[in-house]
N, C-alpha and C positions, 0 to 999 in steps of 0.2 A: 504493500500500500504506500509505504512511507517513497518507495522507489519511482510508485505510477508518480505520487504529486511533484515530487522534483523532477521527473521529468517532462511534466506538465509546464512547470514551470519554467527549465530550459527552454522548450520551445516558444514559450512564451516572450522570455529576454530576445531569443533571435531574431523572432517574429518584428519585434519591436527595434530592434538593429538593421533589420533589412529595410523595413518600411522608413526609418531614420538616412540609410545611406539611399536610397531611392530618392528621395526627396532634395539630398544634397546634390547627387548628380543633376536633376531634376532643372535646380535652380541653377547650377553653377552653368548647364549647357544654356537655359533661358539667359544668362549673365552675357553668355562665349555670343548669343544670335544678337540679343540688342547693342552688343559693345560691334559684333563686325557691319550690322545695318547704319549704327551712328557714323562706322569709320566713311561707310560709302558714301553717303548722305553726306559728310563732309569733305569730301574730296573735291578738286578744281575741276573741272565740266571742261575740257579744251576739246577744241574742233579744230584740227587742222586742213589745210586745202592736198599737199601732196606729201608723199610717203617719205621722203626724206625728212618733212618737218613730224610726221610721227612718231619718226623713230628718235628723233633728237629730243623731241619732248615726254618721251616714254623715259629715254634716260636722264633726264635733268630733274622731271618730276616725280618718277619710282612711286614708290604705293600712294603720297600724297593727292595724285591727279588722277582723271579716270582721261584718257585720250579717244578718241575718234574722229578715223581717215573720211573726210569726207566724199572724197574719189577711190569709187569703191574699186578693190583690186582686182586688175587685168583690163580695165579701161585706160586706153588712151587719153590722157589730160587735155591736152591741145585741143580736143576736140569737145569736150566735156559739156555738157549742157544739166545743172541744178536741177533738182526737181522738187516740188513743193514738201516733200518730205522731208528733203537738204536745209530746207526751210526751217521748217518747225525743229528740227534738231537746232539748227544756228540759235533760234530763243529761246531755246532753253541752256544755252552754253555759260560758261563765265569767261572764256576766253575764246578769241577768234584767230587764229596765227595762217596768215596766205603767203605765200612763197614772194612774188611781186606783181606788180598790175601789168609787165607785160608777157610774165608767164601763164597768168590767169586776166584773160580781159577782162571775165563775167565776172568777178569778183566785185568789180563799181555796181552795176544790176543787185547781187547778189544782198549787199551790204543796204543797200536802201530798202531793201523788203524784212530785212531785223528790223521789227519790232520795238524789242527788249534794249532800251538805251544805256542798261549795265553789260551790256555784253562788249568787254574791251577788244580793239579791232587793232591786231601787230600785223604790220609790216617787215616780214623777217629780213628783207634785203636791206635793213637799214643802215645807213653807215657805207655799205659798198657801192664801188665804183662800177658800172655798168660798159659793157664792152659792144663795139658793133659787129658786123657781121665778118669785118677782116682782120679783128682781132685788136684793133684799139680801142681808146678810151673811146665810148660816148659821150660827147658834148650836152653836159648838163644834166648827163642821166644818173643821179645820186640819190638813193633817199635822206628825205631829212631826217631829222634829231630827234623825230617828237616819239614818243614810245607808244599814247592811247592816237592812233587815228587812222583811218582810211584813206580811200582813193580819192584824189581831185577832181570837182564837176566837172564834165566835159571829157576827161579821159576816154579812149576808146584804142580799140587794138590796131589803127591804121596809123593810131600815134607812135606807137612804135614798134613797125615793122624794121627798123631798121637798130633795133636794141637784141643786143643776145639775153634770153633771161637765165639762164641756164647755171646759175650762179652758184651753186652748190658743189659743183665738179671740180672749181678751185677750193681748196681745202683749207688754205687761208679764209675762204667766205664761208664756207664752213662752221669756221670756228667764231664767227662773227655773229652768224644765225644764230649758234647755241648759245651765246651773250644775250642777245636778243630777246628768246625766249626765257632765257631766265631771268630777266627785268620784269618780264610779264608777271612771271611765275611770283617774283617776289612781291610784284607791285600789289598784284590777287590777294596774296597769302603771307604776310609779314611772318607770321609765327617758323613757316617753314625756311627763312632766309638764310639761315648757315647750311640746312638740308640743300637745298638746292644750288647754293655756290660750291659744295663740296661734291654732286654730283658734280655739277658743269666744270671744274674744276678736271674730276678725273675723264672726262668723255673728251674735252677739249688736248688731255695728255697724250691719248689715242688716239686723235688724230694727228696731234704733233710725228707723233711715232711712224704713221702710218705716214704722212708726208718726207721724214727722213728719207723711208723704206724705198718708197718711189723716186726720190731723187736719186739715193745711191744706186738703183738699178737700172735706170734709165740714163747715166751720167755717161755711157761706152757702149754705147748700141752701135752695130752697123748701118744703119738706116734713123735718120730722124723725123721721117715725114710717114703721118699715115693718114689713109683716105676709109671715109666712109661712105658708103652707097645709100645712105639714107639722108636725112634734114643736119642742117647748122647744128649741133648738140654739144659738143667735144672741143670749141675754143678758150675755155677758162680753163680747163685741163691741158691742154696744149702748151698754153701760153705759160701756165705756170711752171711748166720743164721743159719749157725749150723747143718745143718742138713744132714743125709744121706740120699742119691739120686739113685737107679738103675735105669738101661733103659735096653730094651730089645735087642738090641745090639747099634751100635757103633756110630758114628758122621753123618754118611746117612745115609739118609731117603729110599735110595737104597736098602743096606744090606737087604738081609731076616736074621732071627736068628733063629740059628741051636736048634733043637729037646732037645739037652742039656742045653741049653740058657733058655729056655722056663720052663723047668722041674727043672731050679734051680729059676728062678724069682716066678711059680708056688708054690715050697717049700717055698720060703720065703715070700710071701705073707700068708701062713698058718701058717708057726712058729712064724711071729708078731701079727697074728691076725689083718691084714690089710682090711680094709671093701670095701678099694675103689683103682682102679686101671684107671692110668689117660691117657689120650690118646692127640692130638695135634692137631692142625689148618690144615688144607688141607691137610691134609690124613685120607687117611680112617684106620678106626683103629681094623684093622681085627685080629694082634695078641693080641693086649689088649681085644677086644670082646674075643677069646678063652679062654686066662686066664682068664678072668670075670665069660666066663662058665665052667670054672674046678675047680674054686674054690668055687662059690657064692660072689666075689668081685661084685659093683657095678663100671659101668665108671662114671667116672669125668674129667672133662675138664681143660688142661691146655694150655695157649696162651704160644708160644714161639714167638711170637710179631714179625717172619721173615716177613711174611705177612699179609696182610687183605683180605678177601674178598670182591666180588663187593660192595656189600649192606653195609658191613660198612664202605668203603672205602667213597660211596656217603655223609652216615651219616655224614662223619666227625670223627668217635671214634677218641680218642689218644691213644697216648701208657702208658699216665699215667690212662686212664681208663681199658685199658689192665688189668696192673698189677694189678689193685685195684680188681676186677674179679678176677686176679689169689692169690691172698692175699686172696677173701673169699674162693676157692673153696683150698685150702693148708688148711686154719683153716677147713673145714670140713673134709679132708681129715685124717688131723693127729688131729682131736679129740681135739679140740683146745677150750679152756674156753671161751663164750662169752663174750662180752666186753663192 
C-alpha cells in the first residue's frame, strides 16, 4: 500500500515537471517568434534598381536590411519596363538606390509615381566621373553631392546617348557606390553606423584586393586590345588597365551594327591576330557568332555584371565572383602569362 501511494505520488511530481518544462519551452519558442518578427519589422526596406547594387547593399547592410532586386533576374535592364507592382513595392521601401539616370532612363517616370515622400531616393553614381563612348571624360556628366535626391525634370534617355553608364566595371566606382550606399544606410538607420562602416569597410578591402589581382595579371599580356560582339559595356574596365576595348556598336543592346561596323571589327580582329571574340550575359550573341565564323575567332564570355540569371541568382554568385570569371577569361583572351 504504502508503495502504490509513493508511487502515486512520483508520478504525480513528474506529471507536474513535465507540464512545468512544456510550458517553458512553450514560452521561450513564443519569446524566439516575437523577438525574430520584431527583428524583420525592423529592418531597412531597400529596393535597389540593378544587381550589382544588391549585392553591395546585401553586404554593407547584413541582417540589419531586408534588400530587393527590382529587375527581376534574367531580364535585360536596358530594356526594362516597371510595372505597377514595381510600384507599390517602391512605397512601401525606406530606401530607393538606382544605379544612374543614364543606365536607367525610366527611373525619372518611375520616381514621380512614389507616393510615399519618406522613401529616400540615392543616386549610386554619385561622386563619379562619367565616360563617353570613346572612353573619355564626359563633359559635365558628374553626379552631384546631395545624398537624399532624384532625377532632374526634363531628363530623358536621348540626353544621354552619348554617356557610358556602365560605371560599376571600374572598381574604383565600385568602391565609391559602396560609400554611397552606406551614407544611405546610415542616414536611414543611425543606431547601425559602426555596423555598417565596418561592413563597407571590409567589402571595399575586397575589392581593393581584387583590383590588385587584375592589374598584376593583366600588366604582360601579349595582346592588349579586346573586342566584343555585342553593345559599349567594357570601357571603364578597359580604361582602368590599360587596355583597348571595341564593341560592335554603341551603348544598347538594341542597336543592330551596320554591315560597315562589322567588316571593320572583322578586319581588326585579323590584323591583331585576335583568337577570341567575346560576347555578354542575356543576349544572344549572334553578331559575335558571325564574326567568330569569318574569321576563325573562338567566343569567350564576358559578364557585364547588369544582371544575373535565374540559376545564379538562387546560387547566391556575387559580383566579386563575376569579375574574378571575367579576370580569367581577359587573361585568356589577351594571351596573358600565367601566374
Amino acid at each position: 500500500m504504502k508503495k502504490t501511494v509513493r508511487g502515486l505520488r512520483l508520478m504525480k511530481r513528474m506529471t507536474i515537471c513535465l507540464c512545468l518544462i512544456f510550458l517553458a519551452l512553450t514560452v521561450s519558442s513564443c519569446s524566439i517568434d516575437d523577438k525574430e518578427k520584431n527583428t524583420e519589422a525592423n529592418r531597412i526596406r531597400v529596393v535597389v534598381s540593378l544587381y550589382p547594387l544588391y549585392d553591395f547593399a546585401k553586404n554593407i547592410g547584413g541582417e540589419r536590411v531586408d534588400v530587393s532586386l527590382l529587375l527581376p533576374p534574367g531580364e535585360e535592364p536596358h530594356s526594362f519596363d516597371p510595372r505597377p507592382a514595381d510600384i507599390l513595392n517602391l512605397n512601401k521601401a525606406d530606401i530607393f538606390i538606382y544605379t544612374n539616370i543614364y543606365m536607367e532612363p525610366w527611373v525619372c517616370d518611375i520616381i514621380k509615381s512614389i507616393d510615399n515622400k519618406k522613401v529616400m531616393l540615392i543616386d549610386s553614381s554619385r561622386g563619379i566621373v562619367f565616360m563617353g563612348e570613346e572612353g573619355s571624360d564626359a563633359p559635365g556628366k558628374e553626379a552631384d553631392d546631395h545624398v537624399n535626391h532624384g532625377p532632374h525634370d526634363g531628363d530623358t534617355h536621348d540626353d544621354h546617348s552619348g554617356t557610358d553608364p556602365h560605371v560599376w566595371l571600374d572598381l574604383d566606382n565600385a568602391a565609391k557606390m559602396v560609400d554611397n550606399i552606406r551614407d544611405a544606410l546610415m542616414q536611414k538607420d543611425p543606431g547601425g553606423r559602426d555596423y555598417y562602416q565596418k561592413n563597407a569597410d571590409n567589402y571595399k578591402a575586397s575589392l581593393r584586393k581584387l583590383d590588385m589581382k587584375f592589374r598584376k595579371s593583366l600588366e604582360s599580356c601579349k595582346q592588349n586590345i579586346f573586342i566584343n560582339g555585342g553593345h559599349f559595356a567594357f570601357g571603364y574596365l578597359a580604361k582602368r588597365y590599360g587596355l583597348v576595348y571595341l564593341s560592335a556598336y554603341g551603348f544598347s543592346p538594341d542597336a543592330e551594327p551596320t554591315p560597315g561596323q562589322i567588316v571593320k571589327i572583322t578586319s581588326l580582329l585579323r590584323k591583331h591576330n585576335l583568337k577570341y571574340i567575346y560576347h555578354e550575359e542575356l543576349l544572344m550573341p549572334r553578331v559575335a557568332r558571325t564574326i567568330a565564323q569569318e574569321t576563325g575567332a573562338q567566343l569567350l564570355f564576358l559578364h557585364g555584371a547588369h544582371n544575373i540569371n535565374k540559376e545564379d541568382f538562387s546560387k547566391g554568385i556575387s559580383f566579386i565572383e563575376i569579375m574574378e570569371k571575367n579576370l580569367e577569361n581577359l587573361k585568356k583572351g589577351l594571351e596573358c602569362p600565367q601566374k
